[in-house]
C-alpha positions as CSV (number, residue, x, y, z in Angstrom):
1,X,12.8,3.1,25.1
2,X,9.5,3.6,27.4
3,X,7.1,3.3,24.3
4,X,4.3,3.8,27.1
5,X,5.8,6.9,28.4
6,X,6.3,8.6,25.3
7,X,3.2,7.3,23.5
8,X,1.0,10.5,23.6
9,X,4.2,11.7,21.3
10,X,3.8,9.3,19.1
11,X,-0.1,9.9,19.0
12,X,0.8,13.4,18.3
13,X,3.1,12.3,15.1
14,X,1.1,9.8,13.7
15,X,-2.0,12.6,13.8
16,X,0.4,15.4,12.5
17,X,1.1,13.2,9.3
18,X,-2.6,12.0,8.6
19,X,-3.6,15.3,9.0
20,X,-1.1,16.9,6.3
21,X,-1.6,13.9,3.9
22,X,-5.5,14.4,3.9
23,X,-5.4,18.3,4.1
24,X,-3.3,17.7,0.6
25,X,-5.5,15.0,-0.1
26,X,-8.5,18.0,-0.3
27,X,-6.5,20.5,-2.0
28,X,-4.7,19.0,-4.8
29,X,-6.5,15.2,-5.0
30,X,-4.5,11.9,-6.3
31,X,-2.6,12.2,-9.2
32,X,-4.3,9.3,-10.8
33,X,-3.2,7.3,-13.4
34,X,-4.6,6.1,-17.0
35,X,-6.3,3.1,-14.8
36,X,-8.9,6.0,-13.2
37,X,-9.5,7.6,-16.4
38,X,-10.5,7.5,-20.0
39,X,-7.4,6.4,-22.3
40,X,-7.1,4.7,-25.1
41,X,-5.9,1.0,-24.9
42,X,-3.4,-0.2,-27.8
43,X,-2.5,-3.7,-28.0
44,X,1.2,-5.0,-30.4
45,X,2.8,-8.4,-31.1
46,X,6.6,-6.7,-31.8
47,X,7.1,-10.2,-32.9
48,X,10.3,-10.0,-31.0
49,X,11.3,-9.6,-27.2
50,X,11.7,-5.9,-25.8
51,X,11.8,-4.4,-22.5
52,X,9.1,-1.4,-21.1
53,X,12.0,0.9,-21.4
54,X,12.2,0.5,-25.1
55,X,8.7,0.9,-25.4
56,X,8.9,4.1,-23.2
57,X,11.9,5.6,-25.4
58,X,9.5,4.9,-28.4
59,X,6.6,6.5,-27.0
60,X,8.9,9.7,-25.3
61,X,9.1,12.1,-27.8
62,X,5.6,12.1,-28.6
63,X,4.7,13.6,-25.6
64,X,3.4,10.1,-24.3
65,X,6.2,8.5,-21.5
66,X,3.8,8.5,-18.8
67,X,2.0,5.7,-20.4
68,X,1.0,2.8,-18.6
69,X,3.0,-0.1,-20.6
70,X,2.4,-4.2,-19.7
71,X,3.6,-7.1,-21.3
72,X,0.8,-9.6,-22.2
73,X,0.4,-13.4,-23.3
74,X,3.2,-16.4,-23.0
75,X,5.2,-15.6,-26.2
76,X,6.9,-12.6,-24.6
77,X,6.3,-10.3,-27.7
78,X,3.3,-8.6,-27.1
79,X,3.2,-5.6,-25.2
80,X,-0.1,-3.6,-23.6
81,X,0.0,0.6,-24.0
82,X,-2.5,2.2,-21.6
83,X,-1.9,5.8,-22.5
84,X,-4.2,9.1,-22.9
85,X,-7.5,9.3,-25.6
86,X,-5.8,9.6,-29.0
87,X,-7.4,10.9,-31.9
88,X,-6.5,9.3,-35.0
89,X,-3.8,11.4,-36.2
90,X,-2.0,10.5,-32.6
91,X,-2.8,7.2,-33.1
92,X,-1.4,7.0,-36.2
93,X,1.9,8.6,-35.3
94,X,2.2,5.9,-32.2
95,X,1.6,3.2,-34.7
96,X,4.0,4.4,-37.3
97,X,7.2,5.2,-34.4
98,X,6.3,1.4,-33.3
99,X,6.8,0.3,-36.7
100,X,10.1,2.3,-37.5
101,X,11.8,0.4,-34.6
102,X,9.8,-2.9,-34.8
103,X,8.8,-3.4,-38.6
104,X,7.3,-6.9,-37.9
105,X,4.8,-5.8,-35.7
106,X,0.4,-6.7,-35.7
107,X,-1.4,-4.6,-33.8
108,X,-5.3,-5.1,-32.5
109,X,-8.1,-2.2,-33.3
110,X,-7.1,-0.1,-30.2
111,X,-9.9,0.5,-27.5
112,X,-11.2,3.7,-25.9
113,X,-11.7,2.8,-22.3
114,X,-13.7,4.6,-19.7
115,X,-12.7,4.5,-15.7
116,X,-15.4,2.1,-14.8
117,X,-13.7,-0.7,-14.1
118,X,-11.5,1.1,-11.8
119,X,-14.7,2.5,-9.9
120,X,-16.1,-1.0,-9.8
121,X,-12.3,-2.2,-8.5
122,X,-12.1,0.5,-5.5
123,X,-15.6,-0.4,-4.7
124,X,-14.8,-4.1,-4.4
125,X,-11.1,-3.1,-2.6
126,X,-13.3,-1.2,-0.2
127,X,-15.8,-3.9,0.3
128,X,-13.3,-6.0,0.9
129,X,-11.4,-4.1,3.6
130,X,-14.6,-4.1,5.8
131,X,-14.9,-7.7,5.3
132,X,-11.3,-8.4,6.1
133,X,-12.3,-5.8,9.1
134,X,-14.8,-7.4,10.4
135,X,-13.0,-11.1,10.2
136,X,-10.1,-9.8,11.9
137,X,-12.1,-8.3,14.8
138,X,-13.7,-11.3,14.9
139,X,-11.1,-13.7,14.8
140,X,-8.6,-11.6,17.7
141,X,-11.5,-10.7,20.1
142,X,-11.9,-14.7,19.9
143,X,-8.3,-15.3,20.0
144,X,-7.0,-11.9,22.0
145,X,-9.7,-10.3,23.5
146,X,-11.8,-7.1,21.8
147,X,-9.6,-4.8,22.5
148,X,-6.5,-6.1,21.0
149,X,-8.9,-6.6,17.8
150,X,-10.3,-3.1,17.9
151,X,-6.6,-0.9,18.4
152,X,-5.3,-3.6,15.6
153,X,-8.0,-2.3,13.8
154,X,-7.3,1.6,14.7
155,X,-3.7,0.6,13.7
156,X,-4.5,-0.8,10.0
157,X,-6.2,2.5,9.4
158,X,-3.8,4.5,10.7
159,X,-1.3,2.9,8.1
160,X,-3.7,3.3,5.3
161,X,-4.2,6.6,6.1
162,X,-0.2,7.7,6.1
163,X,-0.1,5.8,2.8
164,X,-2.4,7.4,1.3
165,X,-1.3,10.5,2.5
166,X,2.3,10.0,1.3
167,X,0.3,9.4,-2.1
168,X,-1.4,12.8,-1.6
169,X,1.6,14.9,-0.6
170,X,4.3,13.9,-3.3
171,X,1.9,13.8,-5.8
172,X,2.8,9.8,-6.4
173,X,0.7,8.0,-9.7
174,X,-2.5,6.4,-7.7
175,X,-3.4,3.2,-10.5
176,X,-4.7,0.0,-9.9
177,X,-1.6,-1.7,-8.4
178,X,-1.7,0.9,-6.0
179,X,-5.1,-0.7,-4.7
180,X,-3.2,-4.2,-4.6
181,X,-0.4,-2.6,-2.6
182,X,-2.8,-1.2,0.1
183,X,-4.7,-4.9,0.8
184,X,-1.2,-6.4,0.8
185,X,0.0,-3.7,3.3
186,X,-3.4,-4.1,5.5
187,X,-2.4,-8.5,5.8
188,X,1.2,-7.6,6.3
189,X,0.7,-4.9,9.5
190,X,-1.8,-7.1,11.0
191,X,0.7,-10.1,11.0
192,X,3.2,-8.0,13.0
193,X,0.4,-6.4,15.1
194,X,-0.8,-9.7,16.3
195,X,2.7,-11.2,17.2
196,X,3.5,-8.0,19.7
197,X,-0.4,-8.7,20.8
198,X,0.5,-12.2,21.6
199,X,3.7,-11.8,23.4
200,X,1.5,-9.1,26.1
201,X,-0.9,-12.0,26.2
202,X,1.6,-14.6,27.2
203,X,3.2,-12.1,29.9
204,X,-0.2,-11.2,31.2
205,X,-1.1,-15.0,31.8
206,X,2.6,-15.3,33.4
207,X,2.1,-12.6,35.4
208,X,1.6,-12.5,39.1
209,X,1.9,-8.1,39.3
210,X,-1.5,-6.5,37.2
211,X,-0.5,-3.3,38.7
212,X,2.3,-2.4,36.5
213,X,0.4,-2.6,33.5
214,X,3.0,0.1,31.4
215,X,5.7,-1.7,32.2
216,X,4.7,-5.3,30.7
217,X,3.5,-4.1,27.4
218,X,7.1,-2.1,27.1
219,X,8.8,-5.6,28.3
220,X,6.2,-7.2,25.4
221,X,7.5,-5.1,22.8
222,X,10.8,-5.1,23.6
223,X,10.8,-8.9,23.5
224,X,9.0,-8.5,20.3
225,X,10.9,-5.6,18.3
226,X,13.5,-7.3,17.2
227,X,11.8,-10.2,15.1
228,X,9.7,-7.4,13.7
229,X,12.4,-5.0,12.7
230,X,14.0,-8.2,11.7
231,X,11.4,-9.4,9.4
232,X,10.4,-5.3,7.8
233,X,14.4,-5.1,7.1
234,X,14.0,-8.2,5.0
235,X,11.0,-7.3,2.9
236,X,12.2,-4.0,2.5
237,X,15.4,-5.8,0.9
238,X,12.9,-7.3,-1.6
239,X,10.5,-4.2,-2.5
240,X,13.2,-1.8,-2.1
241,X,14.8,-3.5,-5.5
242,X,11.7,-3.6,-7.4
243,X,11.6,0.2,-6.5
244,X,15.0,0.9,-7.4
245,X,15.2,-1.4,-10.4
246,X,11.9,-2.0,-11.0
247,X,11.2,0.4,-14.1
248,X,8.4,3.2,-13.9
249,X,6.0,1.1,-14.3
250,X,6.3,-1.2,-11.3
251,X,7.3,2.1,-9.2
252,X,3.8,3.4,-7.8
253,X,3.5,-0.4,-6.6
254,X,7.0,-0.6,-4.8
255,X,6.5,2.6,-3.2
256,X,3.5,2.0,-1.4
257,X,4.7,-1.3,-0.7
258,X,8.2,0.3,0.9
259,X,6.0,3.2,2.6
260,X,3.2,0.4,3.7
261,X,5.8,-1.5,5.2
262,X,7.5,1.4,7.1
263,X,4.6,2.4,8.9
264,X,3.1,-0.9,9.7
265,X,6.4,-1.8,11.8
266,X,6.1,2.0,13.0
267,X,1.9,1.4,14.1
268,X,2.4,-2.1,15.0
269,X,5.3,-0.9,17.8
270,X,4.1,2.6,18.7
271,X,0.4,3.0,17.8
272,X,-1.7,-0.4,18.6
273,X,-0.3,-1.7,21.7
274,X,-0.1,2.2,23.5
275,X,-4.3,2.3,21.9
276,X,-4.9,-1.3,24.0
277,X,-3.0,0.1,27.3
278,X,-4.7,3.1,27.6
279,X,-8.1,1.3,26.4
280,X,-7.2,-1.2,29.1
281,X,-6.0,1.7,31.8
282,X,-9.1,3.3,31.9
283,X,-10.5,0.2,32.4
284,X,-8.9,-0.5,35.8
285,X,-9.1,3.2,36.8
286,X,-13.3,2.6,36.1
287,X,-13.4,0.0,38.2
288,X,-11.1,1.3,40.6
């Protein structure tokens, strides 16, 4: 494939899809979960062991399924409910439908919680993004040049940008994991990105013909694609279980993960090396 030839139509899909997911984004907002809003936290020793589906078959016919459910402590027993504010008549009927299947139980006074700390986290996700940016700018345009760093950079944000469009679009729970998935996704692209960067720096050095600048970043990639593909196929292996066997509770995380991982071997092949060869084009033509 001549990745150089058709890269203003892959320009034109990765634009499409951003623009849809944010369009969405506007209109209908994130779905989020109990981690960006106020709930009511209720903490239980079951004094036995239990899986989340249990928990979730206990909680389903009051109306309450969606919750967010995490086990807690070493013992294995004690289980974390994140669900929606209850008054006390709710609360009541929780703790009684907990009790009916798990008699033994001890239960902690249960907390209202407000979103704050998940403000505080996407603030310190956020902050830590630009830091990450400006470290990985820094550290390529040392190793690479600034160009490389700055289309790695356009790349990372176009894969944030699909993911949380995908998010947007299908309406997907947005919790804290989700935040976790998108700083994981952000180191993961950048790996790939900066082993297709190195292989058109190696070429350029061996080089005698600058002239023919399209055709050694398509030889680059092609010597590259493989090992990426390679490497994607295997993570997807791993996440794509978690998603599939994961529970509900783990899915938000998997499927950013699995979407994350898509498009970051999609940018780190189509999007960041055309950005530096047309960066690097008008260059020549400037000076020409």
């Amino acid at each position: 494939m001549n990745i150089i030839a058709l890269r203003k139509r892959f320009y034109g899909l990765s634009l499409l899809l951003i623009a849809i997911g944010l369009v969405t984004l506007l209109l209908r907002g994130f779905n989020l979960g109990i981690d960006f809003k106020s709930g009511t936290i209720i903490e239980l020793d079951l004094k036995e062991s239990f899986t989340t589906g249990e928990v979730r078959e206990v909680l389903k016919p009051l109306g309450l399924e969606s919750s967010s459910i995490r086990s807690f402590g070493t013992s294995g027993t004690e289980v974390e409910v994140r669900t929606e504010i209850l008054d006390e008549a709710k609360l009541g009927e929780v703790l009684d439908a907990f009790r009916a299947k798990w008699p033994n139980l001890t239960s902690q006074i249960p907390a209202q919680v407000d979103p704050v700390f998940s403000v505080e986290l996407v603030k310190q996700a956020l902050m830590a993004l630009a830091l990450a940016a400006v470290g990985m700018v820094i550290y390529i345009s040392w190793r690479f040049e600034f160009k490389f760093a700055i289309s790695a950079i356009v790349a990372l944000l176009h894969d944030v940008l699909l993911v949380v469009g995908v998010f947007a679009v299908f309406q997907i729970e947005v919790n804290s994991e989700f935040i976790a998935a998108i700083l994981t996704i952000v180191g993961y692209s950048i790996n790939d990105t900066i082993v297709i960067f190195d292989r058109i720096r190696e070429n350029l050095q061996q080089s005698k013909r600058r002239s023919d600048l399209g055709e050694l970043v398509n030889r680059s990639v092609q010597q590259s694609i493989s090992r990426t593909i390679s490497t994607s196929i295997t993570t997807l292996l791993a996440i794509g279980s978690i998603l599939l066997l994961g529970g509900v509770t783990l899915r938000p995380l998997a499927t950013a993960m699995v979407v994350g991982i898509v498009v970051g071997t999609y940018s780190s092949i189509f999007i960041a090396s055309p950005i530096w060869y047309d960066w690097k084009l008008r260059e020549q033509t400037q000076r020409s």
